[in-house]
Backbone as JSON, one array per atom type, in Angstrom:
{
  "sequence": "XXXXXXXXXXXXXXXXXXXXXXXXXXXXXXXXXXXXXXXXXXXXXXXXXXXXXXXXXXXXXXXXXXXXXXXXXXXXXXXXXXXXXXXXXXXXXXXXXXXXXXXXXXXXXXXXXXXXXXXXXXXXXXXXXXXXXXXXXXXXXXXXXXXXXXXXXXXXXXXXXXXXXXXXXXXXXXXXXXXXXXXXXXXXXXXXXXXXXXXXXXXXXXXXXXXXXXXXXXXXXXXXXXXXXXXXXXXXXXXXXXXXXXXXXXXXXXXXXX",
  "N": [[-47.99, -162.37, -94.55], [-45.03, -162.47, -94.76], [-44.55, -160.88, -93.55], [-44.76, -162.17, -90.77], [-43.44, -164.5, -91.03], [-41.01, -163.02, -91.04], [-41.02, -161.72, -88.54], [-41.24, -164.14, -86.61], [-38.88, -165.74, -87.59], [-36.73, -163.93, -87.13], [-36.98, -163.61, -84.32], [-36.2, -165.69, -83.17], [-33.46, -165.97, -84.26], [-32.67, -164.31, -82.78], [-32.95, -165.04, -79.7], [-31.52, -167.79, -80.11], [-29.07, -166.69, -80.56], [-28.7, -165.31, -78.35], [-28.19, -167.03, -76.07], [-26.22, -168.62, -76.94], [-23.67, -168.57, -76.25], [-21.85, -166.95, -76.91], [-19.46, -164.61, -77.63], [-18.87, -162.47, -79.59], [-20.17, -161.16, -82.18], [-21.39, -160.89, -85.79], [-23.09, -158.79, -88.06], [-24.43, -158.96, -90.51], [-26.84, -158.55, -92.27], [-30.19, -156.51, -92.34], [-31.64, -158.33, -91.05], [-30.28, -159.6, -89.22], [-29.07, -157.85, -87.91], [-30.58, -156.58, -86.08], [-31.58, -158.9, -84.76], [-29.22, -159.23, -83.72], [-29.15, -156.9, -81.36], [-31.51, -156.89, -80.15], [-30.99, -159.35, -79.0], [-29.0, -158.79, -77.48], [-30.6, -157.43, -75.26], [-31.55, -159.8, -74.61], [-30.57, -161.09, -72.43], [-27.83, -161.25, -73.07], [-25.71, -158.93, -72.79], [-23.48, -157.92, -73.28], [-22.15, -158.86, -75.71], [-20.13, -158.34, -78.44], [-20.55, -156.46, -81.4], [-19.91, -157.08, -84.32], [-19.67, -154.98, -86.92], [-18.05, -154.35, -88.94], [-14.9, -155.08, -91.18], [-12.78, -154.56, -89.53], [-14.33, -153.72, -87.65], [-14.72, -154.41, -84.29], [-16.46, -154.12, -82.04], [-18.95, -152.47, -82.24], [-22.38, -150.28, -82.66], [-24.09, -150.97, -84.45], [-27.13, -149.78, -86.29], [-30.5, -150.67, -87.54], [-31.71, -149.9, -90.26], [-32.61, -147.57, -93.47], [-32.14, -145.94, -94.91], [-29.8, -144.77, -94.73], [-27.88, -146.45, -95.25], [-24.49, -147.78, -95.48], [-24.12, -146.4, -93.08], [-24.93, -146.72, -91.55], [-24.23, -148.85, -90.12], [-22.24, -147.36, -88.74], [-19.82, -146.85, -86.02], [-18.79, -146.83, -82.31], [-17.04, -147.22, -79.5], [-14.88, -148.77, -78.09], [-12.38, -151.42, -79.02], [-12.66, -154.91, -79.82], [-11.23, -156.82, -77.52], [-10.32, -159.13, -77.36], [-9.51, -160.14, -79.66], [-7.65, -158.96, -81.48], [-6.81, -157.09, -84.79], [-8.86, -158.27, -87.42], [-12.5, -159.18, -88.39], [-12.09, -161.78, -89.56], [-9.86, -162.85, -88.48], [-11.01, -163.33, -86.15], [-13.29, -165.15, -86.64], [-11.93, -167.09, -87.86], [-10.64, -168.34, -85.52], [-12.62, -169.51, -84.64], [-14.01, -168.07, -82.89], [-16.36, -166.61, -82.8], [-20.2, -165.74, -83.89], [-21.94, -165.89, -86.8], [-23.63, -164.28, -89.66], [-25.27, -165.5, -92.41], [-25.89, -165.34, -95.93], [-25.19, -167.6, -98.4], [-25.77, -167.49, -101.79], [-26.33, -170.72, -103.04], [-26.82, -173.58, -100.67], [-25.69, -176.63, -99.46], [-26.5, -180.56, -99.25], [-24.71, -181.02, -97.54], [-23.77, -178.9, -96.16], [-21.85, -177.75, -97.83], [-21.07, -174.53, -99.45], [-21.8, -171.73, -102.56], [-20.84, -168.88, -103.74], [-19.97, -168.27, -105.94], [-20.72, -168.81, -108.71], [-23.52, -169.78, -110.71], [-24.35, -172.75, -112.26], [-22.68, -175.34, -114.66], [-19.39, -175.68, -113.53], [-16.97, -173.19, -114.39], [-18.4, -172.49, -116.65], [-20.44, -170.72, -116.14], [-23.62, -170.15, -115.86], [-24.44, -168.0, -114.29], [-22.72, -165.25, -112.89], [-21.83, -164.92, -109.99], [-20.88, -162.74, -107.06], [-17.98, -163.93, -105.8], [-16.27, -166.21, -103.67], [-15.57, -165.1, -101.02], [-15.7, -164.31, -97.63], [-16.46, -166.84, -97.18], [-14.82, -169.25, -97.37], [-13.72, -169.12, -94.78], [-15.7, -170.01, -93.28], [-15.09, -172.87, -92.65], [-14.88, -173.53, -89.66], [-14.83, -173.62, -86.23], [-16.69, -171.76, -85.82], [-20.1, -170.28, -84.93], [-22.31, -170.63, -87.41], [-25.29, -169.37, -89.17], [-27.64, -169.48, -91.27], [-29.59, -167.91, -93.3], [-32.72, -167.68, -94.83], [-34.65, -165.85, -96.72], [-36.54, -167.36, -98.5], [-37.48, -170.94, -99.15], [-36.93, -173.52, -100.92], [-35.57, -175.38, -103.75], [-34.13, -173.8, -105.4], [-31.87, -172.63, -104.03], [-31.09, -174.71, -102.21], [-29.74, -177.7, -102.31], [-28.46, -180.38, -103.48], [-25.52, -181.12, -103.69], [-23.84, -178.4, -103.88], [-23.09, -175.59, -107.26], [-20.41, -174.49, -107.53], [-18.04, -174.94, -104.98], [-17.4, -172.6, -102.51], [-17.52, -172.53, -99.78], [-16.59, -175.14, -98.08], [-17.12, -178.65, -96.69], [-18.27, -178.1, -93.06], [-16.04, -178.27, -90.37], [-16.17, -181.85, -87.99], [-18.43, -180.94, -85.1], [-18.76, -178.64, -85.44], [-21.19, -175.73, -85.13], [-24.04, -175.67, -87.64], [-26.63, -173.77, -88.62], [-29.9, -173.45, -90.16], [-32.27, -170.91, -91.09], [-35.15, -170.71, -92.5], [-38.36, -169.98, -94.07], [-39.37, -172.66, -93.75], [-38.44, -173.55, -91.42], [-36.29, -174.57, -88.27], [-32.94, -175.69, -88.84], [-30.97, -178.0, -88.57], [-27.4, -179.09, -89.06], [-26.16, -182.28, -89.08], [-24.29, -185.85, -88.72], [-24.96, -186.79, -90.42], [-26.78, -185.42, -92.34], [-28.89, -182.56, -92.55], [-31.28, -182.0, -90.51], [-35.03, -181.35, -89.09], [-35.33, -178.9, -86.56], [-37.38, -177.62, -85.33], [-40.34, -176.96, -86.96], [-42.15, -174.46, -89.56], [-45.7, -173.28, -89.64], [-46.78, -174.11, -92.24], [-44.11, -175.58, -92.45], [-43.44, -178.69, -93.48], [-44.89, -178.45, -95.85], [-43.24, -176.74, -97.61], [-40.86, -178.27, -97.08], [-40.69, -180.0, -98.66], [-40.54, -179.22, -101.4], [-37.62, -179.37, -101.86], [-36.33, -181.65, -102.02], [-33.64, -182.44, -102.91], [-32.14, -181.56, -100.75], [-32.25, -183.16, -98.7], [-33.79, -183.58, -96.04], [-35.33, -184.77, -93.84], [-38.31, -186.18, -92.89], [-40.21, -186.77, -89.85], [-42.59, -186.81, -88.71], [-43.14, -186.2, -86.19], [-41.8, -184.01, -85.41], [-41.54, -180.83, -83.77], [-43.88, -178.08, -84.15], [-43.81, -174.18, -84.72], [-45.64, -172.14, -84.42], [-45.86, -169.05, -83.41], [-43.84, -166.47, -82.86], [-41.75, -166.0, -80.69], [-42.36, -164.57, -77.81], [-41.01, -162.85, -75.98], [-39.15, -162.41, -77.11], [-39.54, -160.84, -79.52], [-41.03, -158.33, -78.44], [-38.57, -157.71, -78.07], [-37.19, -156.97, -80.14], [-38.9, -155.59, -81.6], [-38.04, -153.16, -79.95], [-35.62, -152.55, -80.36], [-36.0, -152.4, -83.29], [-37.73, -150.37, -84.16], [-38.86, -149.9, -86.81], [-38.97, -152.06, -88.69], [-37.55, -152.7, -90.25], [-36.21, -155.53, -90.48], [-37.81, -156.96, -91.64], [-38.14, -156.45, -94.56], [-36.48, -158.08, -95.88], [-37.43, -160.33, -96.19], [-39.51, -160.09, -98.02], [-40.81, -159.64, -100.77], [-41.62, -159.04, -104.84], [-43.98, -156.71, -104.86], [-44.3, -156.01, -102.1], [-41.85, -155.82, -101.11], [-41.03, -153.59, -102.13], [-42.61, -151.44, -101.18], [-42.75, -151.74, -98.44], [-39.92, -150.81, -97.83], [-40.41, -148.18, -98.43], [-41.94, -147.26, -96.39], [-40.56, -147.76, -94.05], [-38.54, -146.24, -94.63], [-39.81, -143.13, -94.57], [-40.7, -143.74, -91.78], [-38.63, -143.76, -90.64], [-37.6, -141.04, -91.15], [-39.16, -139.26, -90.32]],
  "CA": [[-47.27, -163.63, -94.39], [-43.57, -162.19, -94.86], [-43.73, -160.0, -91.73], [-45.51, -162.87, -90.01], [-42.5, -165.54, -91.19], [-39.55, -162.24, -90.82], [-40.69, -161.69, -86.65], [-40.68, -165.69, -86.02], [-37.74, -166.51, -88.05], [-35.51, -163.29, -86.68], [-37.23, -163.68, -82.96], [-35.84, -167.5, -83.23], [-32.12, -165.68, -84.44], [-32.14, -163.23, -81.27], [-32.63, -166.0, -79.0], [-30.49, -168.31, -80.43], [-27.51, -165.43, -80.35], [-28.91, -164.62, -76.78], [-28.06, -168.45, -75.63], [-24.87, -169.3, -77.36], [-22.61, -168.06, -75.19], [-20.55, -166.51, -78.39], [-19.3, -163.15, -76.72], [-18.94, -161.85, -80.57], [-21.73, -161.78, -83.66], [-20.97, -160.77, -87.53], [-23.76, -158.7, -88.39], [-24.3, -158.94, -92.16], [-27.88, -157.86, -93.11], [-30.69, -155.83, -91.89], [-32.38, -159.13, -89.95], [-29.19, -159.74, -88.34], [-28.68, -156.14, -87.19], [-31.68, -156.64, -84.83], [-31.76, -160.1, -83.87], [-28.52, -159.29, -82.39], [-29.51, -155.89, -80.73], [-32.55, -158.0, -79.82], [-30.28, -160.82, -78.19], [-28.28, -158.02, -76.39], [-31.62, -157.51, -74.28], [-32.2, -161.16, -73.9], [-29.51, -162.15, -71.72], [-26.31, -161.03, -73.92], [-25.64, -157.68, -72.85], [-22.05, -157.76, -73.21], [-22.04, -159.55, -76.33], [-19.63, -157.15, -78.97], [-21.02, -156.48, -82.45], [-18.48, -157.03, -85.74], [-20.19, -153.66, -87.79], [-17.01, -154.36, -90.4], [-13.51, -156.02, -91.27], [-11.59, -154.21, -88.33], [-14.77, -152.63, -86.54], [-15.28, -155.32, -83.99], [-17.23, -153.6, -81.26], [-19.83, -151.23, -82.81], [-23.25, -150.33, -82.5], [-25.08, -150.94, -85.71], [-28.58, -149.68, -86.65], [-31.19, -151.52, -88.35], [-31.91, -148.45, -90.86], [-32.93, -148.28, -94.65], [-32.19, -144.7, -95.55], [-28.43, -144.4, -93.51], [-26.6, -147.24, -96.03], [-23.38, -148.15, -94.71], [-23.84, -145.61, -92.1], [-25.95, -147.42, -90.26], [-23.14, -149.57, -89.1], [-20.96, -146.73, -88.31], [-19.55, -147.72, -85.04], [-18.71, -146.04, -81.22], [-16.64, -147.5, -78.65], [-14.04, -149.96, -77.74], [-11.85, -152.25, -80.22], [-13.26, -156.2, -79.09], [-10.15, -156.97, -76.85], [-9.35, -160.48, -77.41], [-9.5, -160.4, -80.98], [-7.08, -157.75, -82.23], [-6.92, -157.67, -86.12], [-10.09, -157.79, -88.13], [-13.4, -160.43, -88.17], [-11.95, -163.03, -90.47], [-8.94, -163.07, -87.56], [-11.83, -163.6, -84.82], [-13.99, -165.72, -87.04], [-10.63, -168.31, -87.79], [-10.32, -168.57, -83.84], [-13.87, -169.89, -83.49], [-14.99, -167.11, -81.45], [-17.61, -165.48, -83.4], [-21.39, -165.85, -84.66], [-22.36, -165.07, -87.98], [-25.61, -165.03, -90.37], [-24.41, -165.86, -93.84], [-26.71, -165.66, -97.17], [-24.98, -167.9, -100.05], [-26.32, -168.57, -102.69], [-27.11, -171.93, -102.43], [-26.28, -174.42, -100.01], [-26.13, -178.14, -99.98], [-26.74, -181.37, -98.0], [-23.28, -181.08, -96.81], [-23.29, -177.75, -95.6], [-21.33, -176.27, -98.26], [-21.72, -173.06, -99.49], [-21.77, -171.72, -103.16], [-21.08, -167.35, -103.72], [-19.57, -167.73, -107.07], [-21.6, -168.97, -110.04], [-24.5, -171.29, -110.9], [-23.84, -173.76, -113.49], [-21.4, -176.14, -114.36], [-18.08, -175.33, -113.03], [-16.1, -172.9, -115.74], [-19.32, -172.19, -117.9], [-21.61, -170.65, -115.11], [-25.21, -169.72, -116.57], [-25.03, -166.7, -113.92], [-22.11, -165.23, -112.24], [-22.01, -164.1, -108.68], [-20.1, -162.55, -106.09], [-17.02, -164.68, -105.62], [-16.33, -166.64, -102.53], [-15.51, -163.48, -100.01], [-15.57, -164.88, -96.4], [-16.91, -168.34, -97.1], [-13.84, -170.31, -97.31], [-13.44, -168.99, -93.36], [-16.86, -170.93, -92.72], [-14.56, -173.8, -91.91], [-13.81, -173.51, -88.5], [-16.1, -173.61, -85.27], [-17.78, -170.17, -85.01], [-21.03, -170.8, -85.17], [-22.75, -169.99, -88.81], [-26.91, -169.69, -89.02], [-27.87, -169.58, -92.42], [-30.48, -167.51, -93.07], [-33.13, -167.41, -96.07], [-35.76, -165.61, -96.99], [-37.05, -168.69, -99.03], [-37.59, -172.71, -98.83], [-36.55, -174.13, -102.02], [-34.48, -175.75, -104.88], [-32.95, -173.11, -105.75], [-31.02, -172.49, -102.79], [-31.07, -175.74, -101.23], [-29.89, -178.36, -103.34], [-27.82, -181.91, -102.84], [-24.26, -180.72, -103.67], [-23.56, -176.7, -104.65], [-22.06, -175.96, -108.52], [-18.87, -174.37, -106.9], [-17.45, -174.97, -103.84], [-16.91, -171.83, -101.84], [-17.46, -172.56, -98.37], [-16.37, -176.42, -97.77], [-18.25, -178.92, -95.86], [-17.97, -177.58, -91.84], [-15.56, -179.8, -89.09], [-16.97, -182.09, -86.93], [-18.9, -180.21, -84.12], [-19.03, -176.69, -85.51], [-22.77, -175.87, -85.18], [-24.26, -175.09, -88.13], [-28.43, -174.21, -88.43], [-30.33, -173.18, -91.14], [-33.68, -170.19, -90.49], [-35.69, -170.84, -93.52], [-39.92, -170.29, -93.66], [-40.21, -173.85, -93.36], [-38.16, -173.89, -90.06], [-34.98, -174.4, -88.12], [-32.73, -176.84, -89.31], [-29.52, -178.11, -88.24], [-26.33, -180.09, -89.84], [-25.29, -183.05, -88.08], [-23.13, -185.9, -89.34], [-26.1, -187.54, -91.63], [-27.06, -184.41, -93.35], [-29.71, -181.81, -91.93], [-32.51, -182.36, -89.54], [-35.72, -180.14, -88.9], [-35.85, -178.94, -85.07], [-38.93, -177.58, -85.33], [-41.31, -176.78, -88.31], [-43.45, -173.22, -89.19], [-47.27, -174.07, -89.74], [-46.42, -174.23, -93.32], [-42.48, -176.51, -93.09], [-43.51, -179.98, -94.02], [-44.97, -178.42, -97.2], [-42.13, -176.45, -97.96], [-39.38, -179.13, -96.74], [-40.92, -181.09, -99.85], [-40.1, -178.4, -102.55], [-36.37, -179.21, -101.81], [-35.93, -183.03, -101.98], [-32.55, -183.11, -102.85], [-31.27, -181.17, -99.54], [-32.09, -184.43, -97.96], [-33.93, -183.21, -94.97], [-36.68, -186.27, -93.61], [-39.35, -185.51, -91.54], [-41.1, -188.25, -89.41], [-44.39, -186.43, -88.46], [-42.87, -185.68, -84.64], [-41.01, -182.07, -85.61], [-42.67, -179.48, -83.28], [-44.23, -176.74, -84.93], [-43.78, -173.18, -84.17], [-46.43, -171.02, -85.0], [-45.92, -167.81, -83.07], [-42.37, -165.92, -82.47], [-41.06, -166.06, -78.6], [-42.84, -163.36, -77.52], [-40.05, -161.79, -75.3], [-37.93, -161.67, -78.32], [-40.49, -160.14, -80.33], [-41.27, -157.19, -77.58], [-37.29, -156.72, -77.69], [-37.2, -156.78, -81.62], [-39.97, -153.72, -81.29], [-37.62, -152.01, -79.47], [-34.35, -152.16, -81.14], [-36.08, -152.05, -84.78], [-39.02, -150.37, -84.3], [-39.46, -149.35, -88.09], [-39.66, -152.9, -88.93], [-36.51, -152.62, -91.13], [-35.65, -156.56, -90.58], [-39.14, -157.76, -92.49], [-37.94, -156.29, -95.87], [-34.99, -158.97, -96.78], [-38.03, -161.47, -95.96], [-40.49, -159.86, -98.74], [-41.26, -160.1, -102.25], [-42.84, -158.32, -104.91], [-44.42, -155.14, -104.72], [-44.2, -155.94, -101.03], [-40.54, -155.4, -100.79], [-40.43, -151.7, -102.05], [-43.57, -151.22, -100.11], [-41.68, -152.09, -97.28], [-38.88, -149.35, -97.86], [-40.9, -146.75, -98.47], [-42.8, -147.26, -95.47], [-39.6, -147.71, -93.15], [-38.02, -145.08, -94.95], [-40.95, -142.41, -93.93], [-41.01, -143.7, -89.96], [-36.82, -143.24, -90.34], [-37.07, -139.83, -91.67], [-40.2, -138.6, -89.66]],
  "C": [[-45.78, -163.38, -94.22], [-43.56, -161.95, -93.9], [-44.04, -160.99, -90.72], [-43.89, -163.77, -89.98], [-41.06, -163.82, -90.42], [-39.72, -162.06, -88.68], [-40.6, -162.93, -86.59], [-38.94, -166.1, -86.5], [-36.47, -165.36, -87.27], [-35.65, -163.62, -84.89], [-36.27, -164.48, -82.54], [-34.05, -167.24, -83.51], [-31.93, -165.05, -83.21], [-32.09, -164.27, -80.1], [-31.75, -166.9, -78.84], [-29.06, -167.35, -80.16], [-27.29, -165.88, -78.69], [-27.98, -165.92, -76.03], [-26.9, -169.21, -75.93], [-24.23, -169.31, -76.73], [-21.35, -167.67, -76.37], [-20.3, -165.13, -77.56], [-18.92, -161.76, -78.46], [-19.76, -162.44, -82.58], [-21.07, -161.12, -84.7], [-22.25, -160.12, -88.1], [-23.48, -158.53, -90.15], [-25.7, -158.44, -93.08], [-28.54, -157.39, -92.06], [-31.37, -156.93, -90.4], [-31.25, -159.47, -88.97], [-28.96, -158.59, -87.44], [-29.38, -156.81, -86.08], [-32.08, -157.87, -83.96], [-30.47, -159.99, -83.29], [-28.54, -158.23, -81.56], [-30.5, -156.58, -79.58], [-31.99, -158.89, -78.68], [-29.65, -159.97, -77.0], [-29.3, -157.81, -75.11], [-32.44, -158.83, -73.62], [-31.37, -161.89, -73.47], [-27.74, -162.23, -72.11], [-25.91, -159.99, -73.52], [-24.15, -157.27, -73.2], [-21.31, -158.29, -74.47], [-21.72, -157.93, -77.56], [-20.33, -157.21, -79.99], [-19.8, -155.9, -83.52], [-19.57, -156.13, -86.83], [-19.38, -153.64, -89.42], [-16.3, -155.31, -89.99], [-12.87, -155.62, -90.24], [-12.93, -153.64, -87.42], [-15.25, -153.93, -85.14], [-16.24, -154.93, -82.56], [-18.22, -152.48, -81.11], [-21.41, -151.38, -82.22], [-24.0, -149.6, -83.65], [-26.62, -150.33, -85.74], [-29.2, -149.97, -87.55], [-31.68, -149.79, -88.74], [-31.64, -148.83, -93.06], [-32.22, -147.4, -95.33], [-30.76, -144.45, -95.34], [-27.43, -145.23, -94.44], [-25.53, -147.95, -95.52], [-23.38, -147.47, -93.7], [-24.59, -145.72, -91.08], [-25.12, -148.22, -89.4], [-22.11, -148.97, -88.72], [-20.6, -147.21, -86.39], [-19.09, -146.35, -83.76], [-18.09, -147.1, -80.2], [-15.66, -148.2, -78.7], [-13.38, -151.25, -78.81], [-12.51, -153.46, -79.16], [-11.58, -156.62, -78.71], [-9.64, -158.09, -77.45], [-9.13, -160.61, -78.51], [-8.66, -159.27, -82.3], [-7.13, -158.38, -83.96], [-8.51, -157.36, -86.77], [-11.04, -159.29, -87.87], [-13.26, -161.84, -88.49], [-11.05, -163.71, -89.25], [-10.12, -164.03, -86.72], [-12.65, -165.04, -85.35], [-12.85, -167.76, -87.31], [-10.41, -169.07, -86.53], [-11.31, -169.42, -83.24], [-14.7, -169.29, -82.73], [-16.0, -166.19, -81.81], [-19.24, -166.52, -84.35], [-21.44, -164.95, -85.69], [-23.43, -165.97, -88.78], [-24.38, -164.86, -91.72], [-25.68, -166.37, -94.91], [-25.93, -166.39, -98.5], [-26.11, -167.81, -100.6], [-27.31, -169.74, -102.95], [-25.79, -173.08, -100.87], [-26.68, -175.92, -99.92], [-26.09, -179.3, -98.81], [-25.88, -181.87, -97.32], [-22.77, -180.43, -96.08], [-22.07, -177.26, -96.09], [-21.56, -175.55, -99.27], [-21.02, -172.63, -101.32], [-21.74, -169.97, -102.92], [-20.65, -167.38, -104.68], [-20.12, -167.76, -108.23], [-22.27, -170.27, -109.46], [-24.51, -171.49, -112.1], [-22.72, -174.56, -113.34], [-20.1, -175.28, -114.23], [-17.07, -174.79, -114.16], [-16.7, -172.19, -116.62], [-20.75, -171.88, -116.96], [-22.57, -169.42, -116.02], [-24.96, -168.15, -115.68], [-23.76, -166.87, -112.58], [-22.54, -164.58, -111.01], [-20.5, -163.36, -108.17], [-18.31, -162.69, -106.31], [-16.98, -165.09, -103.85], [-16.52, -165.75, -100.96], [-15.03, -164.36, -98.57], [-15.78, -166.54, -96.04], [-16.19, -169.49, -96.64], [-13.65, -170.38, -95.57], [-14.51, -170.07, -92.47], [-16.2, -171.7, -92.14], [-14.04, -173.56, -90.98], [-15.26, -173.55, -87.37], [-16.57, -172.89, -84.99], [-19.21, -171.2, -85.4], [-21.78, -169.93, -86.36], [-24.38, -170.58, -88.82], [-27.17, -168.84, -90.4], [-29.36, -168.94, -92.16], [-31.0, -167.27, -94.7], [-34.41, -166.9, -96.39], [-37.44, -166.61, -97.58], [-36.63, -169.91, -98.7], [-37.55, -173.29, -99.98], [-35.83, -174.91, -102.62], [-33.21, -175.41, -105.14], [-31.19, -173.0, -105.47], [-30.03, -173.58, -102.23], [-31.1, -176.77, -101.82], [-28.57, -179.77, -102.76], [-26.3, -181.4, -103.12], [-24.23, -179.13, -104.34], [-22.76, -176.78, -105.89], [-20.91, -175.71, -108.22], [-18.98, -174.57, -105.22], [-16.78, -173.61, -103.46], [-16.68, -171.97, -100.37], [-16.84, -174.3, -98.46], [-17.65, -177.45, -96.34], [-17.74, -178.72, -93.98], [-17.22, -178.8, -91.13], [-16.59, -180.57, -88.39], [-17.29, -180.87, -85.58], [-18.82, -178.9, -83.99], [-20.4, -176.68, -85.98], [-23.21, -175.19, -86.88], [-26.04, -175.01, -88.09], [-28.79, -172.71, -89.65], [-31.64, -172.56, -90.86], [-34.04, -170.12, -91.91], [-37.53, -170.17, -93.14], [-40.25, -171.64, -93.35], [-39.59, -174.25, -92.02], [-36.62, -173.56, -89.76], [-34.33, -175.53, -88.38], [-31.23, -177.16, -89.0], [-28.49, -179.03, -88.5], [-25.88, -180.8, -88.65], [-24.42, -184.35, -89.33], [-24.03, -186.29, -90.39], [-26.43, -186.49, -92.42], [-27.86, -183.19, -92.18], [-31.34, -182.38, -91.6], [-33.6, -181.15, -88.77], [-35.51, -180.35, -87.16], [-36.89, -178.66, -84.79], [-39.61, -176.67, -86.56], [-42.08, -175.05, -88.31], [-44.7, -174.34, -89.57], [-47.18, -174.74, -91.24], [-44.95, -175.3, -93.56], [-42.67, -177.74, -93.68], [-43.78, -179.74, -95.48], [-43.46, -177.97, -98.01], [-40.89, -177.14, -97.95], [-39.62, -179.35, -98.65], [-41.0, -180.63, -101.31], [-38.5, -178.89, -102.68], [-35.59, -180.68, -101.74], [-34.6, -183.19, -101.63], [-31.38, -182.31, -101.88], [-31.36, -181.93, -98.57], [-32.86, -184.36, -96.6], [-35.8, -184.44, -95.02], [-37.09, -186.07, -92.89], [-39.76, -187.33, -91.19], [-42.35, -188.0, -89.16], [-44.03, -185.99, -86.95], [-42.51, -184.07, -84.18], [-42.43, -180.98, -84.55], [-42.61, -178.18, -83.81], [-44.36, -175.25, -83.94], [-44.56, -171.96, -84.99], [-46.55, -170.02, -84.64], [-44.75, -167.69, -82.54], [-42.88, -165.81, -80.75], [-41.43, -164.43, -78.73], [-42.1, -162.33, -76.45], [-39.16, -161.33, -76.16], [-38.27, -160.96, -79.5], [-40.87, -159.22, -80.0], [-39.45, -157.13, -77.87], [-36.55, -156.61, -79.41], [-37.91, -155.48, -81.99], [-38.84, -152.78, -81.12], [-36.53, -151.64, -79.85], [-34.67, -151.78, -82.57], [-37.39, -151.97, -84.96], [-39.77, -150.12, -85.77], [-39.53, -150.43, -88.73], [-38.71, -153.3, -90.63], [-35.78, -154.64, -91.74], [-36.8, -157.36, -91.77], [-38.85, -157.28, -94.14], [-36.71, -157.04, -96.58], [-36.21, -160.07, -96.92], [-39.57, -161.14, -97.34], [-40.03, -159.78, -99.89], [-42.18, -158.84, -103.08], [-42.86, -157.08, -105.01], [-44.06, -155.23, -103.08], [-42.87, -155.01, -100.42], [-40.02, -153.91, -100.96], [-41.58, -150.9, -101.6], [-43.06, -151.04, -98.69], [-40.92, -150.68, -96.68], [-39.59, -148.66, -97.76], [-41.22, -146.31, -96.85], [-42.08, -147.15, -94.29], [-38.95, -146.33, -93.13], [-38.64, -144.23, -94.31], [-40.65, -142.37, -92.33], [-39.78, -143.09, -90.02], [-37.22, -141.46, -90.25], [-38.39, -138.48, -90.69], [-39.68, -137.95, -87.54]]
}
């Protein structure tokens, strides 16, 4: 079921990239690596990759065993954007995947604690890049899970703020794709499983009517070009659980090292 939900839900990110017309992405985890490698073969080819804070034209590898050195980088600074990602990302001119925390029916974003504000049950992070959210790059929220937790009617801190008018934001969950407009968030289309899962998460406000088209099998061109940039299958272990998840590694690990 994970690797089943991790190829639809990253297929559905490489396309999306492929189609933006963003000429620079923000990779930030392993499913990102490859849905934008992925996207580069579906119509992007020219499209730079942000590897770091100053690396803005690299060529990352989806890799388990390599660490940070998977995003070591080769070629060309990204021209228009001298400076570092936060620069590029301020400007508008960049895609990025982004895991808070939680997020809320406002589209904004929580990286520092959960609990009340001051007296948080469980610290995190701290804000990091979030606050930059505000501006028009385009930000695709990406989650392994469909929940509460996550996905809740207002966040306990405010790290990210709620986005301007007409900066896209969309949400790749298991129960679907989902996207902020001015009313709150709206499914675009459902997995076989989203209606159940919407309805774990009440208070992220998201209302189905029964029309949502369901997507039960990943875009099969972006799923042959997901093969080929990450053939060890490195993107399906942020999307597992479990014993699954260090099942996973091992098993990537091995093809890597073989």
């Amino acid at each position: 079921m994970s690797a089943a939900i991790a190829d639809l839900l990253t297929a559905a990110l490489a396309r999306e990239i492929a189609t933006s017309g963003i000429r620079l992405f923000a990779v930030t985890t392993p499913a990102s690596v490859a849905a934008a490698l992925a996207a580069r073969e579906l119509g992007a080819p020219e499209l730079a990759l942000a590897a770091g804070f100053s690396a803005l034209d690299g060529a990352p590898e989806p890799a388990v065993t390599r660490g940070e050195a998977g995003l070591l980088t080769r070629g060309p600074t990204f021209r228009d954007d001298p400076g570092d990602v936060f620069v590029a990302l301020a400007r508008g001119r960049v895609g990025v995947v982004a895991q808070p925390a939680q997020l809320d029916a406002s589209g904004r974003t929580n990286l520092s604690g959960i609990g009340e504000p001051g007296h948080p049950r469980v610290a995190l992070p701290g804000a990091r890049g979030l606050p930059d959210h505000r501006t028009r790059s385009r930000v695709w929220y990406l989650y392994a899970t469909h929940g509460p937790r996550q996905l809740v009617k207002r966040v306990d801190v405010v790290c990210g703020a709620t986005p301007p008018p007409g900066a896209l934001r969309r949400l790749l969950t298991p129960a679907g794709c989902f996207e902020l407009g001015e009313r709150g968030w709206r499914a675009l289309w459902l997995t076989a499983a989203g209606a159940e899962l919407v309805a774990t998460a009440p208070a992220f406000g998201v209302v189905l009517d029964g029309a949502e088209p369901v997507l039960e099998q990943p875009d099969a061109e972006a799923l042959a070009a997901l093969e080929r940039v990450d053939p060890h299958g490195v993107r399906r272990i942020e999307f597992a659980s479990g014993v699954d998840a260090p099942r996973l590694w091992r098993a990537a690990a091995e093809r890597e090292a073989a």
